[in-house]
C-alpha positions, 0 to 999 in steps of 0.5 A: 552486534547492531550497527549503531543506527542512529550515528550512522543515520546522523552521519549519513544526512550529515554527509548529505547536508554538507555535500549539498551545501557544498554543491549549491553554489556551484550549481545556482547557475543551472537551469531550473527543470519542472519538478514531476508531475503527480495525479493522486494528490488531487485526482488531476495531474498537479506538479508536486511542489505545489501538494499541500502534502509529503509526496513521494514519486517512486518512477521507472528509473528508481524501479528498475535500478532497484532490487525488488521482486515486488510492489512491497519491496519497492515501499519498504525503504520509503519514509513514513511508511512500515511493511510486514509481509507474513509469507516472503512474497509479498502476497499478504503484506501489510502496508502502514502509513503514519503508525496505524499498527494492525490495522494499518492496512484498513487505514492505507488507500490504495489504488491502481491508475486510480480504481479503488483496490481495498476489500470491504472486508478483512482479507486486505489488498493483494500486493501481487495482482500487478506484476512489477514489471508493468508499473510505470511509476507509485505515488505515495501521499503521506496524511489523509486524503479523506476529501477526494477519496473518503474511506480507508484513507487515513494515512494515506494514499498509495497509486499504483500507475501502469505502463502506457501504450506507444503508438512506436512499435516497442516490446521487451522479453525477460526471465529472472531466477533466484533464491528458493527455485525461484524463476520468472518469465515475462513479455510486453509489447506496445505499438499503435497507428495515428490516435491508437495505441495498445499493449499487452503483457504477460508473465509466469513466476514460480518459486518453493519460498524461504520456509516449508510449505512456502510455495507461489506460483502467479500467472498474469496477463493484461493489456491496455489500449489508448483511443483518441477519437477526436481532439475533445475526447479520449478512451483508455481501456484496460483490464488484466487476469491474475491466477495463482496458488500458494501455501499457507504458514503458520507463525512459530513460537520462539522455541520452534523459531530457535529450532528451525527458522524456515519450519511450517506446517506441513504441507496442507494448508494451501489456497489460490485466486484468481482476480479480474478486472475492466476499467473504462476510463473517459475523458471529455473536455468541454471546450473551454467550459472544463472536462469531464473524467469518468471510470467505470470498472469491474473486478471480480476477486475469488478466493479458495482456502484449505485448511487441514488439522488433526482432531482425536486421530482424525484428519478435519478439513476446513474449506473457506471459498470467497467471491468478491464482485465490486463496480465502480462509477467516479465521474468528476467534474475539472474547471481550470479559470480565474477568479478575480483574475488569480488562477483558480481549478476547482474539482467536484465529483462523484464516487459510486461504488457496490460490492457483494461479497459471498462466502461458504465454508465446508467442514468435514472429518477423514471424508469429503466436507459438507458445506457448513456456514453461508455468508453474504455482504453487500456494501452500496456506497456514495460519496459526494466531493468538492476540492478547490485550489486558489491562488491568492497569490501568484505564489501561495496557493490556498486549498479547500474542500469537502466530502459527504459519504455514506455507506449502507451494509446488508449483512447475513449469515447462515449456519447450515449446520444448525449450532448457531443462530442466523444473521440478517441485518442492514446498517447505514452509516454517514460521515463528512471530511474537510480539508484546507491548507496552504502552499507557499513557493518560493526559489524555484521548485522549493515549496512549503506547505500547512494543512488541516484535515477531517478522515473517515474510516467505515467498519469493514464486514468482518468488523461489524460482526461479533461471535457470541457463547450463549451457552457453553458450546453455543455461539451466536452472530450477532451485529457489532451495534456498538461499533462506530465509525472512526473520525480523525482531525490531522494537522502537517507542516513540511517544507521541500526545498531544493538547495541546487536543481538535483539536491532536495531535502523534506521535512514535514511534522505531523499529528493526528487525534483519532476518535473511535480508532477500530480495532481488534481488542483480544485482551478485554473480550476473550478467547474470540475478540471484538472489533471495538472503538478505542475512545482516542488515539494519537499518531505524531511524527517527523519524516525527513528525507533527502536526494542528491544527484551529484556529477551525473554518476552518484545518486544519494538518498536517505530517510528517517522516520519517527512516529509515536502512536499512542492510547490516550484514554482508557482502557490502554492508556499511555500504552503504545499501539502494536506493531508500530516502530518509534525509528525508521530510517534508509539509506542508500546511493547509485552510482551509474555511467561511469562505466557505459550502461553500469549501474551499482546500487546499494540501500541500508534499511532500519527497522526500530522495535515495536511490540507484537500485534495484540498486545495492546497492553504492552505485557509482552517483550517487544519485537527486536528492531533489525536492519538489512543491506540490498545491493544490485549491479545491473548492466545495459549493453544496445539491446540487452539488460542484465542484472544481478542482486542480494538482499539481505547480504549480511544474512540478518535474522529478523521478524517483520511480524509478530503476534500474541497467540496462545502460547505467547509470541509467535513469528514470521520470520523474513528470508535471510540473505537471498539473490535474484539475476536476470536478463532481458531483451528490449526493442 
């Protein structure tokens, strides 16, 4: 039987209220500390409570005592935000802030030390290509960030920041094993001399996975270096090399998922990557005049997929190889001042970026494929920014800003095959996002906050190409002309307010009218699908969250999330959007120090119902709400860390995934109950 989550919720924040108003006058006489310190929400360090917006800070405390394998593990509990990982270990998981469902991904920005990691196609962001052991900390910024990062930014931003190099010679080593054969190996070490400083890592992590043909294997290595020439002038130089290979799952029906749980295809399907990159990042100050900050950067992503079925007997091999190139230029320009003698930092820049995308399919029957299909894709996009903050009073902020951006596709395809007609076309697309909102402090870190903002979300490749029968057997590409570019008015209210130095509570609302929201539509435009503008679409919701730091040995946190995300025309109107729970909630506590280097950590997560992805008409049953406890006990002793934890400890059976094939629903079903254990060695 499921818990009653909403009682157990109710109690725990009530719980929280009580103890922090208790707590409150006890503490009044502390000294009030600076609240931390955040980049992404304004492109420039910014203190948090002064972010017209709901910022969440996972940092290197929070990372370390959780029990997380990967970045997505480390998002899950957060409010606002739904994770759906199809293969367990985090490789193909989709992220969605503020109830974008399916497409929740292509909504979601996300950023590592601030360079752009989205794809201009569909294959989404690969959530391994960081290794967890070299973040430093994940800023989440719930709502819009339309104006100083334009596209795919709808409902949020998410920066995943890395380590930065110590001039002080420092280093650790570590390996970790688990459930499923899983065993990972790690190095890092960083140390510098006068006004340089570098590090490099390196890890190797292997692992069968929860079902049949599940496996992963990951290899990573990377550094950074740090070089100050002069007061006025400093270089970070980073890069890495992520390589893996893993199989592909199929999803079960429920008939094969009552069978067996942990079944999958056998193993054929397979693929791997290999991914890399180079950033250049410049900052100049102009003495007195303002600073100059640029990155320059380069990834190159390859991907290679292999895909075997049977056909009358025979064995028919299909294989997908992809290239993805991007560069990368973003110079700003940062003036902290007075105007009329109140502070006032203005923000104006430039983001240039050009991505070719280059693809081959190979087919073949019981013999080496041939290549059968061509595809390349170029986006050139330019975006044009200004953000401001002015302080009308010393403690009320107003914030304002703008984004022109402009994206032009070069789009072609060629079937060598001979069934079906070319492709080559070119469409340029314009849109424009504003924002504006104000920030009221007040009682030390405590702040409130409204605002009001314009996104912009461009069609991604695959998008703005459809499959076309002409005739029977026949199919023709064909340009998604009809395709628009999705527009959204969002609007948010919240309040963060300390009731003592180590006890914080958030409340924020929020409501975003979505004009020509893009989707996959199967329903209306069998058997293939079309991407498609939905006339209107409204996300709203309440996240609420808290922490409590009580006595310098027991941590408390929980959150709860509700969100409604609905069609507000037809043809799906009143019906809600797949793949969006209405219920989120978390709650957890750490208890640490009391003995020396002991820490105990325990989190309940609730997941509510939603229906399965496609199912835009609501025809099929909703996929069952669950929940999970994740527990860690982790040990620090002069040089040495130990740990161990369990995930999933009352073994709950659960589908984070669920879409509507053929034969009905089919699932993802996550790992049951699964542990980890490792040590490691720091200097």
């Amino acid at each position: 039987m499921k818990p009653d989550w909403h009682k157990m919720f109710c109690t725990g924040m009530v719980g929280l209220t009580f103890i922090a108003g208790g707590v409150a006058m006890a503490e009044t006489q502390k000294d009030i500390t600076l609240a931390p310190v955040v980049v992404t929400a304004t492109r420039i360090e910014q203190r948090i409570e002064r972010v017209p917006a709901n910022v969440t800070v996972i940092d290197k405390e929070d990372i370390r005592n959780s029990n997380a394998k990967t970045i997505v593990d480390l998002l899950r509990p957060q409010e606002g935000v739904v994770v759906r990982d199809l293969l367990g270990n985090g490789k193909s998981s989709q992220v969605d802030l503020r109830g974008f469902g399916e497409a929740g991904p292509y909504n979601t920005l996300v950023l590592v030390d601030g360079r752009r990691v989205n794809e201009i196609d569909l294959s989404g962001v690969d959530w391994t290509q960081i290794p967890l052991g070299q973040i430093e900390r994940v800023e989440i910024v719930r709502g819009t960030g339309g104006v100083l990062y334009g596209n795919n930014a709808a409902g949020g931003v998410i920066n995943i920041i890395t380590k930065i190099p110590s001039k002080a010679l420092k280093g650790a080593a570590g390996i970790s094993a688990g459930s499923y054969e899983r065993h990972k190996e790690e190095a890092y070490i960083s140390g510098g001399h006068e006004n340089i400083a570098a590090s490099l890592f390196a890890s190797y992590e292997d692992t069968d996975g929860y079902r049949d043909n599940n496996d992963f294997r990951a290899e990573d290595i990377g550094g950074k270096v740090v070089f100050d020439p002069s007061e006025f002038l400093s270089l970070v130089l980073s890069g890495s090399y992520h390589a893996d290979d893993y199989g592909l799952l199929t999803p079960l029906t429920e008939v094969e998922l009552a069978a067996d749980r942990t079944a999958g295809k056998p193993p054929f399907d397979k693929a791997e990557t290999t991914d890399q990159y180079l950033n250049l990042g410049i900052d100049a100050d102009l003495r007195g005049y303002g600073s100059i900050v640029t990155d320059v950067s380069y990834r190159d992503r390859e991907t290679e997929a292999e895909f075997v079925d049977e056909f009358f007997g025979s064995l028919y091999t299909t294989q997908l190889k992809r290239d993805a190139k991007t560069w990368a230029l973003t110079p700003r320009y940062v003036q902290s001042g007075e105007i009329f003698g109140r502070a006032n930092t203005v923000i104006a820049g430039v983001d240039v970026y050009w991505s070719e995308l280059d693809l081959e399919t190979f087919s073949g029957v019981d013999a080496a494929p041939t290549l059968s299909n061509v595809a390349d894709a170029e986006s050139d996009t330019q975006g044009f920014y200004v953000n401001n903050e002015f302080s009308l009073l010393e403690n009320l902020i107003l914030s304002f800003g703008a984004r022109h951006q402009q994206v032009r596709y070069d789009l072609s395809q060629e079937d060598v095959t001979g069934f079906m007609a070319p492709l080559d076309d070119t469409i340029t697309e314009r849109e424009n996002a504003y924002s504006a909102g104000f920030t009221f402090l007040y009682q030390g870190k405590s702040s409130a906050f409204v605002r009001a903002n314009r996104s912009l979300r461009f069609p991604l490749t695959d998008e703005m190409v459809e499959t076309v029968e002409v005739a029977p057997f026949t199919y023709q590409l064909q340009l998604n002309s009809d395709l628009k570019p999705q527009i959204g008015e969002h609007y948010e209210v919240g309040i963060r307010h300390y009731f003592a130095p180590e006890i914080v509570g958030r409340l924020t609302l929020f409501r975003a009218n979505i004009e020509d929201e893009i989707f996959l539509d199967k329903i209306t435009f069998p058997p293939f699908g079309s991407n498609v503008n939905h006339p209107e679409t409204l996300h709203q919701g309440i996240e609420i969250g808290s922490r409590v730091e009580l006595f310098k040995q027991l941590t408390i946190f929980g959150n709860y999330t509700y969100t409604e995300a609905t069609f507000e025309k037809e043809p799906f109107k009143n019906n809600d959007i797949p793949a969006v729970p209405k219920n989120r909630a978390n709650l957890g506590f750490r208890i640490h120090d009391i003995v020396p280097g002991l820490v105990f950590s325990a989190d309940y997560n609730y997941v509510g119902s939603s229906y399965a992805i496609s199912d835009q008409a609501n025809l099929f049953d909703k996929l069952e709400d669950y929940y999970t406890i994740n527990m860690k006990l982790s040990y620090e002793w002069k040089r040495l860390e130990a740990f161990v934890g369990v995930n999933n400890v009352t073994d709950q059976e659960y589908s984070e995934y669920a879409v509507i094939g053929a034969s009905g629903l089919n699932f993802h079903p996550a790992p049951e109950i699964n542990w980890a254990g490792g040590l490691r060695v720091v200097f």
